[in-house]
PATORFI-776614 format. One line per 2 residues: number of its first residue (from 1); for each residue x, y, z of N, C-alpha, C. Coordinates in steps of 0.1 Angstrom, whole numbers, padded with zeros to 4 digits. Each point is the difference from the previous one (the first is absolute). Example, Ala and Ser with C-alpha at 12.3 -4.5 7.8 and 13.67 -1.06 7.14 Angstrom:
# PATORFI-776614
1	0132,-0057,0078,-0009,0012,0000,0009,0012,0000 ~ -0004,0011,-0007,0009,0011,0000,-0008,0011,0008;
END
This chain:
# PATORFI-776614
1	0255,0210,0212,0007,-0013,0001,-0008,-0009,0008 ~ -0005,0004,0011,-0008,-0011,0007,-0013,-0002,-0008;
3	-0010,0011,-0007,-0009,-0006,-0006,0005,-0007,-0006 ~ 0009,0000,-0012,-0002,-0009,-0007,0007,-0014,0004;
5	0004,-0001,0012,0005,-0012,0005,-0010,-0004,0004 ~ -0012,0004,0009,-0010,-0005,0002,-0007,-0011,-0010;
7	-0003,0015,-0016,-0009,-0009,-0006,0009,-0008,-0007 ~ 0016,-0006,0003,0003,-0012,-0008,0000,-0009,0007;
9	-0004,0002,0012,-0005,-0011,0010,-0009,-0003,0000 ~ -0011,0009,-0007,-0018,-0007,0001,0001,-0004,-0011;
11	0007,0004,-0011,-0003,-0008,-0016,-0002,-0012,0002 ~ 0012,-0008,0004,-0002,-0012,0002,-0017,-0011,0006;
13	0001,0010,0009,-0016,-0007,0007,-0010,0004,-0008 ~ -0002,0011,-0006,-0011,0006,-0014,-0001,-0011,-0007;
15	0016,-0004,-0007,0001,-0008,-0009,-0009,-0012,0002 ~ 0000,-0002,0013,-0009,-0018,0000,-0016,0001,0004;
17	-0002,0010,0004,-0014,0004,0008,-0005,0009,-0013 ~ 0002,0006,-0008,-0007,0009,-0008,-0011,-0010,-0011;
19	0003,-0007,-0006,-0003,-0011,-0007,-0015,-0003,0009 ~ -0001,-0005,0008,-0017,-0009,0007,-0004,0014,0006;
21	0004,0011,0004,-0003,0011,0006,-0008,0008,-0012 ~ 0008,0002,-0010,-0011,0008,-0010,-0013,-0007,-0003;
23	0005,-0014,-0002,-0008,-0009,-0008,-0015,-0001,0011 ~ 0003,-0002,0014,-0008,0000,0011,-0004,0014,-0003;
25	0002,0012,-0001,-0004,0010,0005,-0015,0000,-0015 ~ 0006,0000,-0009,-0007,0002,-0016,-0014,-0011,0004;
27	0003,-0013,0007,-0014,-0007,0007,-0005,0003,0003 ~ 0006,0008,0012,-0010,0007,0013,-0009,0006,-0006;
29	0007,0013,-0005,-0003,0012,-0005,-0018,-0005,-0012 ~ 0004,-0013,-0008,-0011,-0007,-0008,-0010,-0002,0008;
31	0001,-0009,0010,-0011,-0003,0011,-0004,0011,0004 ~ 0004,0015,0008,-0009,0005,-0004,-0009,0011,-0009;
33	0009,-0003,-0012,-0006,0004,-0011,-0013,-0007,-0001 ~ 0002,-0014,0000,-0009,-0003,-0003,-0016,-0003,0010;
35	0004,0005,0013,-0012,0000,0008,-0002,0018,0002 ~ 0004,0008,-0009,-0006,0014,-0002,-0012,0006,-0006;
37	-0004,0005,0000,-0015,0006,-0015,0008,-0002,-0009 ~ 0010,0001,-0004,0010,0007,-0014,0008,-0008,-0005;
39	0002,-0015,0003,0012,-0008,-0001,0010,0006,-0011 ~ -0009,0000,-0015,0010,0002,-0007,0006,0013,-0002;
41	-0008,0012,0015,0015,0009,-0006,0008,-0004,0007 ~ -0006,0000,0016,0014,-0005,0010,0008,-0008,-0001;
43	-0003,-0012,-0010,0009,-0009,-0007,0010,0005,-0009 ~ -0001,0013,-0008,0008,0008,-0007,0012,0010,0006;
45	-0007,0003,0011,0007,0005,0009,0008,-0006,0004 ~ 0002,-0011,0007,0008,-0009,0007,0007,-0003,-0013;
47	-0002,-0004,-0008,0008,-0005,-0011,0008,0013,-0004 ~ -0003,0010,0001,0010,0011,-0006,0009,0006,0014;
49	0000,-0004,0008,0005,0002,0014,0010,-0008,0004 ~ -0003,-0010,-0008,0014,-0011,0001,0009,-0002,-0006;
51	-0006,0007,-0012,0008,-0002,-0017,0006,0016,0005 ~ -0005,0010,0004,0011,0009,0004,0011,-0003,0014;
53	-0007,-0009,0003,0012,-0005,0015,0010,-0005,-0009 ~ 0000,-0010,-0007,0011,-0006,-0006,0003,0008,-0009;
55	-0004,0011,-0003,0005,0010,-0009,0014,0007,0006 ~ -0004,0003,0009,0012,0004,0012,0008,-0006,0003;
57	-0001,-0011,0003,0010,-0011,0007,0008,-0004,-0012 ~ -0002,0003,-0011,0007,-0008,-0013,0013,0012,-0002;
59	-0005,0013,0006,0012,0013,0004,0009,-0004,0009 ~ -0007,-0003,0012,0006,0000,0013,0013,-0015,-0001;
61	-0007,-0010,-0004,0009,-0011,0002,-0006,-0013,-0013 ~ 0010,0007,-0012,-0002,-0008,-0018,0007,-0012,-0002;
63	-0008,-0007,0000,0008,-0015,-0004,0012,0004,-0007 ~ -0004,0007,-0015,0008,0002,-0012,0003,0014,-0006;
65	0012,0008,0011,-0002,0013,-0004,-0004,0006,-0012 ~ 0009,-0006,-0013,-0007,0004,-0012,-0012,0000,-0003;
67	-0007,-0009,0006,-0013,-0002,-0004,-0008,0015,0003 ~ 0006,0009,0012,-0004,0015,-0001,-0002,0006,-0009;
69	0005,-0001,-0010,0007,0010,-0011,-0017,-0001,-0011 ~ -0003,0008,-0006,-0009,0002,-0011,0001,-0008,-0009;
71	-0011,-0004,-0008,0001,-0010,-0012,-0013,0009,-0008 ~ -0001,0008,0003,-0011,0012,-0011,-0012,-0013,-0003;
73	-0003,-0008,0007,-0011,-0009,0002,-0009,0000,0007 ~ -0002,0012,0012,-0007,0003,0010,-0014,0004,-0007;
75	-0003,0003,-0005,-0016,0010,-0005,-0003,-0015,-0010 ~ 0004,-0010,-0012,-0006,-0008,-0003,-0002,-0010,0013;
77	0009,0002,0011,-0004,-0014,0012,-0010,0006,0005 ~ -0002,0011,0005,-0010,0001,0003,-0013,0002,-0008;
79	0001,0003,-0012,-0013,-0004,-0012,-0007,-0011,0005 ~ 0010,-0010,-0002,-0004,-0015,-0001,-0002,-0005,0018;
81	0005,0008,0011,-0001,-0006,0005,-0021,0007,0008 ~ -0003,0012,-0006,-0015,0005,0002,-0008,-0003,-0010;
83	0003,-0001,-0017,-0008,-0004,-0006,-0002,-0013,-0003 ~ 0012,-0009,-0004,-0001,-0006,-0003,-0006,-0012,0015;
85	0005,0001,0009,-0012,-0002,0013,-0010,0000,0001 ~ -0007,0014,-0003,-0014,0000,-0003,-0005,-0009,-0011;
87	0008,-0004,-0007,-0010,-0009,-0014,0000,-0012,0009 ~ 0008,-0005,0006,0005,-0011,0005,-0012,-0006,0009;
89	-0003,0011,0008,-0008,-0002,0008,-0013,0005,-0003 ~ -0004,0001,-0009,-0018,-0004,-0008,0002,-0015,-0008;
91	0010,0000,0000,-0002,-0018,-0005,-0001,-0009,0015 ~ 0006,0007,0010,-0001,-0010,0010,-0013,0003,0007;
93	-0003,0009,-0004,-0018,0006,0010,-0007,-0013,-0011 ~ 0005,-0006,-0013,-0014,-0006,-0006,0003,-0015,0010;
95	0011,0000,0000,-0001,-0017,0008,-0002,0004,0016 ~ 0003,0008,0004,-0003,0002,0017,-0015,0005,-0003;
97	-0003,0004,-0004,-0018,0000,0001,-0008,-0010,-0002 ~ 0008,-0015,-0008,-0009,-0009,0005,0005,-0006,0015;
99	0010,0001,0007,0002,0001,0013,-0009,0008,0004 ~ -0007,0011,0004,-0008,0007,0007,-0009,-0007,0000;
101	-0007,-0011,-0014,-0013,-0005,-0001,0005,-0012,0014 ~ 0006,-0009,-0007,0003,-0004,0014,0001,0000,0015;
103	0007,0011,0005,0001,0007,0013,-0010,0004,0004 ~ -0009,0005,-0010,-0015,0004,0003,-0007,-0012,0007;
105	-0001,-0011,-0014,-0008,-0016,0007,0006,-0001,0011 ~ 0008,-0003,-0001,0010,-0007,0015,-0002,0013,0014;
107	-0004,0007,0000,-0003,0011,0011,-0014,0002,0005 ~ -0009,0000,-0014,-0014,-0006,0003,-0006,-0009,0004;
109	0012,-0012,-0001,-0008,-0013,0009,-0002,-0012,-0011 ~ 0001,0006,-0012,-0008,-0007,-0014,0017,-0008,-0002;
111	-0009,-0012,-0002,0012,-0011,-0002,0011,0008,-0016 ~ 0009,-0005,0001,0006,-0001,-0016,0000,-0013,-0004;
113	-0008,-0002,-0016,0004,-0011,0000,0013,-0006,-0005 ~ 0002,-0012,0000,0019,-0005,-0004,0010,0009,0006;
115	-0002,0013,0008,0009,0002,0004,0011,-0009,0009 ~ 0012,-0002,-0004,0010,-0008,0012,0006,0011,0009;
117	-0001,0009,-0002,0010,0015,0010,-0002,-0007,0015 ~ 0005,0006,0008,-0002,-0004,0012,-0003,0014,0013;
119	-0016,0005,-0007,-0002,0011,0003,-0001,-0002,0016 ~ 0001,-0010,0008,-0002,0004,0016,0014,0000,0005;
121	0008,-0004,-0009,0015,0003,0006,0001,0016,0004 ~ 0013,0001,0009,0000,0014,0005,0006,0010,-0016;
123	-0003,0010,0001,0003,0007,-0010,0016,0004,-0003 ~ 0010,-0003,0010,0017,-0002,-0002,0002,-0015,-0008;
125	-0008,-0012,0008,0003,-0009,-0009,-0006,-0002,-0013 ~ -0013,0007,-0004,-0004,0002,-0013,0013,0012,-0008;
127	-0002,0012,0002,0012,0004,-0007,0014,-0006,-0003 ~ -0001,-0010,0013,0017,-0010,-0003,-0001,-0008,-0015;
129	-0011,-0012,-0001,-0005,-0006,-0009,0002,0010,-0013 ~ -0010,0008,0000,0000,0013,-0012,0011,0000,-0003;
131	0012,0004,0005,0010,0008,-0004,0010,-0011,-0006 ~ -0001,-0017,0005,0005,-0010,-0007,-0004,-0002,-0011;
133	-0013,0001,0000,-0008,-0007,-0016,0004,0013,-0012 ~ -0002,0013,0009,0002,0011,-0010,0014,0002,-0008;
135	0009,-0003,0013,0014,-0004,-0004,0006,-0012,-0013 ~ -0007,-0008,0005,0001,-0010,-0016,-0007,0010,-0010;
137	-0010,0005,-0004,-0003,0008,-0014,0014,0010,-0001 ~ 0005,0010,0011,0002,0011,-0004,0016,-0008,-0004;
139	0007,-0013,0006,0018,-0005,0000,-0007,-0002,-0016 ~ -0013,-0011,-0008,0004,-0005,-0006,-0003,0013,-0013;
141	-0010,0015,0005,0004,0008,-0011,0009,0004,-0005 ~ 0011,0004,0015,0012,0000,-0002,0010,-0004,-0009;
143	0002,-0012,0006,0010,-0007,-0011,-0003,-0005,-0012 ~ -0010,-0001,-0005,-0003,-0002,-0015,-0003,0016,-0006;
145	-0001,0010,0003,0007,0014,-0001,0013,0000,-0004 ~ 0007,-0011,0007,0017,0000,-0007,0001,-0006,-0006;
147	-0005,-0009,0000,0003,-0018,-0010,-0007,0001,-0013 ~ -0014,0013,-0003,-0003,0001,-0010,-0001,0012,-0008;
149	0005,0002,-0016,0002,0012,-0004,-0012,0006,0001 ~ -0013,-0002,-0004,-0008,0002,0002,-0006,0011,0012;
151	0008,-0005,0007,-0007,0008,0015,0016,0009,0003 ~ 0009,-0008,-0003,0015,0012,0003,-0002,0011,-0009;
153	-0008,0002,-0005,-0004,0015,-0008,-0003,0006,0007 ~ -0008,0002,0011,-0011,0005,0011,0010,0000,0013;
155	0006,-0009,0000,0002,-0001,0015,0015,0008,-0001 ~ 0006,0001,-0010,0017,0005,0002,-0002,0013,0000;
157	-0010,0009,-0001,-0002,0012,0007,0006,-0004,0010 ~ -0006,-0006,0011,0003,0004,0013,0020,-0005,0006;
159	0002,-0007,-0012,0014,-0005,0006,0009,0009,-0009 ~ -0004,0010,-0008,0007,0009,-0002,0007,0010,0006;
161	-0006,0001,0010,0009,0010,0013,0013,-0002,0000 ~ 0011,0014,0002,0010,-0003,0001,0005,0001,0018;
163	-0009,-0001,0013,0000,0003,0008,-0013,-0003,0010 ~ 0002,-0001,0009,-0014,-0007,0010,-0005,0012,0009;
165	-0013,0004,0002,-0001,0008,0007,-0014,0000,0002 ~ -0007,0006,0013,-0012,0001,0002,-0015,0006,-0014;
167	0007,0010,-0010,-0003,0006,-0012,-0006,-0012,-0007 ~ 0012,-0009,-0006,-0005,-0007,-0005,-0007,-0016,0004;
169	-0005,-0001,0006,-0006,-0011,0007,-0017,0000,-0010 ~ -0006,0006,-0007,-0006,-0003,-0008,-0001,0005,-0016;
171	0014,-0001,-0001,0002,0004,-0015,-0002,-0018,-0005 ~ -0013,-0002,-0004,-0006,-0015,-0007,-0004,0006,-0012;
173	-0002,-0009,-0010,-0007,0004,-0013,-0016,-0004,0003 ~ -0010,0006,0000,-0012,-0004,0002,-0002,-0013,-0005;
175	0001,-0007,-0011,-0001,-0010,-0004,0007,-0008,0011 ~ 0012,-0003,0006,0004,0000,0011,-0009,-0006,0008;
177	-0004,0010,0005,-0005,0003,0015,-0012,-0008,-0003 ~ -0004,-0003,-0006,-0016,-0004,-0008,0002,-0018,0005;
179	0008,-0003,-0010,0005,-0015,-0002,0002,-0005,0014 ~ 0006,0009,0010,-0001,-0006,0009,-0009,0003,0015;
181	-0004,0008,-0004,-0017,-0001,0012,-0011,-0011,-0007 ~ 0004,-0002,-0014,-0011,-0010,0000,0004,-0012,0002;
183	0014,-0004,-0004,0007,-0016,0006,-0009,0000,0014 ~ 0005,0009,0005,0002,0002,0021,-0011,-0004,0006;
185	-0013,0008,-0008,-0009,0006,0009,-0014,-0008,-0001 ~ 0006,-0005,-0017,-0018,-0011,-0006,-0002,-0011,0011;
187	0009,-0009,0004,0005,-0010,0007,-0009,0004,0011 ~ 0004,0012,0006,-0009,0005,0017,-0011,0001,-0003;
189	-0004,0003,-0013,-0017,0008,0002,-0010,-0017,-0005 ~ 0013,-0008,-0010,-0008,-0014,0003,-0004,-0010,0012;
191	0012,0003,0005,0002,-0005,0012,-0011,0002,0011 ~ -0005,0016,-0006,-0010,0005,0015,0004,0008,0005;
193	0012,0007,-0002,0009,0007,0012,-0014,0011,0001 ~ 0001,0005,0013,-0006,0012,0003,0004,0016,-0002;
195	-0008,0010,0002,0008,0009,-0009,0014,0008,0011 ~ -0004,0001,0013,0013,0000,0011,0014,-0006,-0004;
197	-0001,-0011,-0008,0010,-0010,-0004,0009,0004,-0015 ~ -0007,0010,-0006,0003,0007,-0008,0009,0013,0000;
199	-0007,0006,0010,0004,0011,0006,0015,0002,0008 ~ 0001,-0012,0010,0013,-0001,0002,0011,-0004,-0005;
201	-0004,-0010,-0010,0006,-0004,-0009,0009,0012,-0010 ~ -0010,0010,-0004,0007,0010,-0006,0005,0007,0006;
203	-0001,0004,0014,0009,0009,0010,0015,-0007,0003 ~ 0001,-0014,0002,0008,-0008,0006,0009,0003,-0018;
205	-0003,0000,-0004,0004,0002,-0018,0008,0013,0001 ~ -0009,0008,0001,0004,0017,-0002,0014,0000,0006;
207	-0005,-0002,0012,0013,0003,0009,0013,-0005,0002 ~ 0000,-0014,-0003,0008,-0007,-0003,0009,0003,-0012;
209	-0011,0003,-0013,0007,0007,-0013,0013,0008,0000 ~ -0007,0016,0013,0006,0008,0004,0015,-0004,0006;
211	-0007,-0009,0007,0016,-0005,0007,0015,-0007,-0007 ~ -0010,-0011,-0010,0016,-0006,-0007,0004,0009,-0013;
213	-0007,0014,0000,0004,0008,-0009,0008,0008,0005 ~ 0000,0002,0012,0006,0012,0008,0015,0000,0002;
215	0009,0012,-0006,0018,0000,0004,0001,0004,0013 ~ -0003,-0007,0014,0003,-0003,0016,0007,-0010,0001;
217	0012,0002,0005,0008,-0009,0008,-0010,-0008,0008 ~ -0005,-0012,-0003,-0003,-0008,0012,0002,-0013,0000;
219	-0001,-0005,0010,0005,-0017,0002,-0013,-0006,0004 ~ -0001,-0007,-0004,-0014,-0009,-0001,0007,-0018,0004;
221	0009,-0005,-0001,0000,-0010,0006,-0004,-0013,-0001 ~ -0011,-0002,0007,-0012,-0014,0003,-0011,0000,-0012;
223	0001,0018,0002,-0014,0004,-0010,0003,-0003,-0017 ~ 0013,-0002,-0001,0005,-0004,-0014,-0011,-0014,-0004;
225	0001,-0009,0011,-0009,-0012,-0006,-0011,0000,0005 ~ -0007,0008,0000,-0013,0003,0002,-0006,0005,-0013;
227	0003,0018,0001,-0005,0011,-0008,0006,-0003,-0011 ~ -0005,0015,-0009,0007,0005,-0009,0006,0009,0005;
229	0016,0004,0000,0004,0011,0007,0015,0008,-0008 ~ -0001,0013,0005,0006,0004,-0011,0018,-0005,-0007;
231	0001,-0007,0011,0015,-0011,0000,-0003,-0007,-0014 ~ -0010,-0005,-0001,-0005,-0011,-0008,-0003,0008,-0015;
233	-0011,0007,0000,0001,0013,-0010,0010,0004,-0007 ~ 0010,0001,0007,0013,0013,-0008,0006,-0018,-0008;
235	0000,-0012,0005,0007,-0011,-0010,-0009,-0003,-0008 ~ -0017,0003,0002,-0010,-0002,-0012,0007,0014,-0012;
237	0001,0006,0003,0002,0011,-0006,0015,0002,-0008 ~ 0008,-0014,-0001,0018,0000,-0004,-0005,-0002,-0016;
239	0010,0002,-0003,-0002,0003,-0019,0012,-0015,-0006 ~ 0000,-0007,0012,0006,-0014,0000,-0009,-0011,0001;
241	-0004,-0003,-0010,-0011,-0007,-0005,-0004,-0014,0014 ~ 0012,-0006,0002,0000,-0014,0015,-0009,0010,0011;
243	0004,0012,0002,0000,0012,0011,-0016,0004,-0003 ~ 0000,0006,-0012,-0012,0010,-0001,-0016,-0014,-0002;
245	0000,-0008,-0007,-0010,-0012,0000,-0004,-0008,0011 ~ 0000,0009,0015,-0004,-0009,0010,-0004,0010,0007;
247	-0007,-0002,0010,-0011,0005,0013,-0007,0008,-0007 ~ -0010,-0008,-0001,-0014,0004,-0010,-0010,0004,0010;
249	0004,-0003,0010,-0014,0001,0010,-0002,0016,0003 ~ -0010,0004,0002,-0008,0015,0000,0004,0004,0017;
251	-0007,-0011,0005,-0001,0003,0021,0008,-0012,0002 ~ 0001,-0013,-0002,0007,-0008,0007,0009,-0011,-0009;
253	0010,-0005,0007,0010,-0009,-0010,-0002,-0014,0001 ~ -0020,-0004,0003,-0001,-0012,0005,0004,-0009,-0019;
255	-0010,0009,-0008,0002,-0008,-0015,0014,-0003,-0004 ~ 0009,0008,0001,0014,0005,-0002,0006,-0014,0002;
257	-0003,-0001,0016,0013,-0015,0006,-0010,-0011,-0008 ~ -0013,-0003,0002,-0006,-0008,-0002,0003,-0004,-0017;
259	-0002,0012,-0007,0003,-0004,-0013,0017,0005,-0007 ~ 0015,0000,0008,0005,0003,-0002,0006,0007,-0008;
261	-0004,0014,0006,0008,0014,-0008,0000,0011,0010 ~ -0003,-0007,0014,0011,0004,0011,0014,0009,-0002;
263	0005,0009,0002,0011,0005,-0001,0003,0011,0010 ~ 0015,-0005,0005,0006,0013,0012,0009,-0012,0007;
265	0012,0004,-0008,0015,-0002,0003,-0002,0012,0007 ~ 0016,-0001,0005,0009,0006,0017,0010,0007,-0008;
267	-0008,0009,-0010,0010,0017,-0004,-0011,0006,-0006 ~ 0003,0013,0001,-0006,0008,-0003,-0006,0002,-0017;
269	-0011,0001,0002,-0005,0004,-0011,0002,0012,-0016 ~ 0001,-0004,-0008,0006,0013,-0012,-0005,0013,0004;
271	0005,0007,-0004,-0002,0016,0001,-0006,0003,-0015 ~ 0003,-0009,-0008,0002,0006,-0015,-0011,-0009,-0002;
273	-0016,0006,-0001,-0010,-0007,-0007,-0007,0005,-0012 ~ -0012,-0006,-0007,-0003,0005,-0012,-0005,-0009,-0014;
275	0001,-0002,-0011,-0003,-0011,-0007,0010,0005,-0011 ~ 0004,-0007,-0010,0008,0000,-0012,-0006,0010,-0008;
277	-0015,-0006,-0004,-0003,0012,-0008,-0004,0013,0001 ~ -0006,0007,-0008,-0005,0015,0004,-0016,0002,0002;
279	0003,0006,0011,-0020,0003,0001,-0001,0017,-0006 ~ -0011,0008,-0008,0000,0009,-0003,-0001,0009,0010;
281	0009,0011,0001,-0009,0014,0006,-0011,0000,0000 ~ -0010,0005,0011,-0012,0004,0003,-0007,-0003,0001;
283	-0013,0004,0010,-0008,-0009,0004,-0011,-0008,-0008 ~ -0007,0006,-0009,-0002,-0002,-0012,0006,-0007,-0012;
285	0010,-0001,-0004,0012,-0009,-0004,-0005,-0010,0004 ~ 0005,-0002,0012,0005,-0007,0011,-0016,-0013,-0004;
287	-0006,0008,0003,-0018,-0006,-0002,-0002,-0010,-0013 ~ 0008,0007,-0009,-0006,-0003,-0018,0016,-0009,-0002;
289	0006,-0004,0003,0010,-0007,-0005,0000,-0013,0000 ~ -0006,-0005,0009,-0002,-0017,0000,-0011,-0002,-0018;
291	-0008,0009,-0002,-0007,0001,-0009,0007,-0002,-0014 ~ 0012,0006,0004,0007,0003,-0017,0008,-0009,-0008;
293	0002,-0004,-0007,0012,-0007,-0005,0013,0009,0004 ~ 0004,0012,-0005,0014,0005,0006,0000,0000,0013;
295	-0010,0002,0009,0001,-0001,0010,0000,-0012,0006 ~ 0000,-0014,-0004,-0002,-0010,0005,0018,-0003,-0004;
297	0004,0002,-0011,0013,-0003,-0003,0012,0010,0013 ~ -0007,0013,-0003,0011,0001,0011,0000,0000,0013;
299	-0013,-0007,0003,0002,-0011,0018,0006,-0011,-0001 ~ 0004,-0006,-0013,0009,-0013,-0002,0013,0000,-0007;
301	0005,0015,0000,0013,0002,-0006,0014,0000,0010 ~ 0006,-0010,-0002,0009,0000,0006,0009,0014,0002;
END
């Protein structure tokens, strides 16, 4: 009886501190991944250290108890969330490697030319920049993902979940994933961005993903009109069209207010999410249906 009076006395403080605490920790952990020989396994590591931290905590203390419960969707989420990843990311090695060409000039001394970046700024205020400009590609892949049938073929994989959880945080349809690292990322590499500016950019990404996917009780607060956070997520995620058509943004809700589809009233968000139509079994399926005519009909069947 006392343990567990204890921990219903620390829930509460978890609740508000867990949120910048993972998010801080998954940074740290990147910086020094990325001043190691190995960045990208250490980078892996960290990334699968936090996705099992919130693996845990979504036991210990669940937004949505049901959301516990099996949806026989675990082995395609994680398909899509290792392969279809990997595809993802050889399309973004072709635009982040003309960043390297860059970061190379700009480290050797050798002017860029037309570059506007502001490579002597400190490297927090360049990633700040980054993460705004990237933010416009990734809000406006976003919402025209909704607004157009075309791309709601690809994209309602992911809002097919009947439940929110660390698992699925990269269940995207490659096509997906594609459309929007190139919105995001052409902009930086025109721009000049350097390849450091890249790199955090997708960490600050990763981890954040992890988090407004995650079923943890947390209270986020201030951070509501900041971030993307998972408060904000679970009403992107309502199968209530006013509800589900707003907070587009990937990491932050600057495009959101600015271009109004802002959303997070003062009650709690649905439990019951998902899309009208039917996405097929399997991961494979899953892959070849946007391709099909039946398959395209029954993502639009009421």
């Amino acid at each position: 009886m006392i343990r567990l009076s204890a921990a219903s006395r620390l829930r509460p403080v978890l609740s508000w501190i867990l949120w910048p605490l993972l998010l801080g920790a998954g940074l740290l952990g990147t910086g020094l991944a990325l001043a190691s020989d190995h960045p990208l396994l250490w980078f892996n590591a960290v990334y699968l250290t936090v996705a099992l931290v919130i693996g845990g905590l979504e036991r210990l203390m669940p937004h949505e108890e049901g959301w516990l419960q099996p949806d026989n969707e675990t082995v395609d989420n994680l398909a899509h969330t290792l392969l279809n990843k990997g595809l993802t990311q050889i399309g973004a090695a072709i635009i982040t490697g003309f960043a390297m060409v860059v970061a190379t000039a700009a480290e050797s001394g050798m002017p860029v030319a037309g570059s506007p970046w502001p490579l002597q700024a400190p490297m927090v205020a360049q990633v700040a920049l980054g993460l705004v400009i990237a933010e416009l590609g990734l809000y406006g892949a976003h919402r025209l993902a909704h607004e157009k049938r075309v791309l709601w073929r690809f994209h309602a994989l992911h809002h097919s979940v009947r439940r929110l959880w660390v698992i699925n945080t990269g269940r995207f349809h490659v096509v997906d994933s594609l459309f929007k690292i190139v919105l995001s990322q052409t902009p930086l590499y025109l721009l000049g961005a350097p390849l450091p500016v890249f790199l955090w950019i997708s960490a600050v990404t990763a981890f954040i993903g992890l988090l407004t996917h995650c079923n943890i009780d947390l209270r986020t607060g201030p951070l509501d009109h900041v971030f993307n956070t998972p408060a904000l997520h679970r009403w992107h995620h309502s199968m209530v069209p006013g509800e589900g058509d707003s907070n587009y943004g990937e990491n932050l809700v600057l495009w959101d207010k600015l271009l109004g589809t802002y959303f997070n009233p003062p009650r709690r968000p649905p439990a019951d999410i998902g899309i009208s139509g039917r996405i097929a079994r399997g991961f494979l399926r899953q892959l070849m249906q946007p391709f099909t005519a039946a398959g395209v009909r029954a993502l639009f069947r009421p």
